[in-house]
C-alpha positions in Angstrom: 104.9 97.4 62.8 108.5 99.0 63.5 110.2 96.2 63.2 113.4 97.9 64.5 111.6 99.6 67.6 110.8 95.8 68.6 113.9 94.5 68.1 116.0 97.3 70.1 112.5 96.5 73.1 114.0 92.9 73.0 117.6 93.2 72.6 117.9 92.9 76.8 118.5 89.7 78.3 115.6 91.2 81.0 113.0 92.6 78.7 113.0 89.0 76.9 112.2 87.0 80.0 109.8 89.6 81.3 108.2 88.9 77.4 108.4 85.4 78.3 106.9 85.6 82.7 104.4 87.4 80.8 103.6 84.8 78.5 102.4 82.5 81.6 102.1 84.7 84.7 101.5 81.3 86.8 104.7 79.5 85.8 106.9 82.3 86.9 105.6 84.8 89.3 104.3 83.4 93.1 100.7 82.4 93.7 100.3 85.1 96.7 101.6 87.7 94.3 98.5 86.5 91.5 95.6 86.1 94.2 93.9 89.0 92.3 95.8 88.6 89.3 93.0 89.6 86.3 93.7 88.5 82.8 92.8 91.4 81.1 95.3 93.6 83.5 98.1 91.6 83.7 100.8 91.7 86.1 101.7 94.2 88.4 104.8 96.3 87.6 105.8 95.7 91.7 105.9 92.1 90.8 107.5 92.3 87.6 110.5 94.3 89.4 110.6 91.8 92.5 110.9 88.9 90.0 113.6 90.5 87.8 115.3 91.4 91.1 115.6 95.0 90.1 114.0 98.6 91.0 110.7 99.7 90.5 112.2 102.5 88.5 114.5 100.5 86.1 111.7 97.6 85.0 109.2 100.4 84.9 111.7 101.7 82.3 112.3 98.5 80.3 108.4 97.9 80.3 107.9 101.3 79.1 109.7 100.7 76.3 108.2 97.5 75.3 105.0 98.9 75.3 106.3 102.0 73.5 106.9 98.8 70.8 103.7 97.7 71.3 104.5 94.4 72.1 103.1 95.1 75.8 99.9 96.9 76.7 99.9 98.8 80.0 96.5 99.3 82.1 96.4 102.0 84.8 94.1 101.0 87.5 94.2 103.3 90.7 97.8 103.8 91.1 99.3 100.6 90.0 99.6 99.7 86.1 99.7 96.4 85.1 101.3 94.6 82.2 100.4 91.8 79.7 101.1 90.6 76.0 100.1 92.4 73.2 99.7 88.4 71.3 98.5 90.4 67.8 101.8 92.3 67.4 103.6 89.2 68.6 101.8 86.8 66.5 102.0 89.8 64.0 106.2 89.8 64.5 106.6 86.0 64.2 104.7 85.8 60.7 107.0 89.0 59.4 109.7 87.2 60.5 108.5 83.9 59.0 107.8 85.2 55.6 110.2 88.0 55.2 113.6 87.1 57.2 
């Protein structure tokens, strides 16, 4: 774990609350935007950027690096890539934190 990597992939007000849509997809993104939402996929980078309210480009970007922290995984699936939770390094971050900070 680089436990600096993961903090500077969190330290955006943006990349947090994606962390956290991500966390329950149902709570925060529209039902017509999940119809073929699969769990092992995720979500949609499209719908993450329509949520956030910013540019394909930008989220694309921030989720990039998240992943690059390994605290998202990315799937490629035809020419859309999805997003979801990497819950081991996450549950794998909160116990370092726990017992070392």
């Amino acid at each position: 774990m680089n436990l600096l990597e993961i903090i500077k992939a969190l330290s955006n007000e943006t990349r947090l609350n994606i962390l956290e849509w991500l966390k329950d997809p149902f709570n925060h993104f529209p039902k017509e935007e999940l119809t073929e939402y699969i769990p092992d996929l995720g979500v949609c980078v499209s719908d993450i950027a329509k949520k956030a309210g910013m540019s394909i480009p930008t989220v694309s970007d921030y989720l990039k690096t998240m992943s690059s922290a390994n605290i998202l995984i990315a799937t490629r699936k035809g020419q859309w890539t999805y997003y979801k939770r990497n819950e081991k390094s996450i549950q794998d971050l909160s116990e370092y934190i726990k017992d070392r900070l």
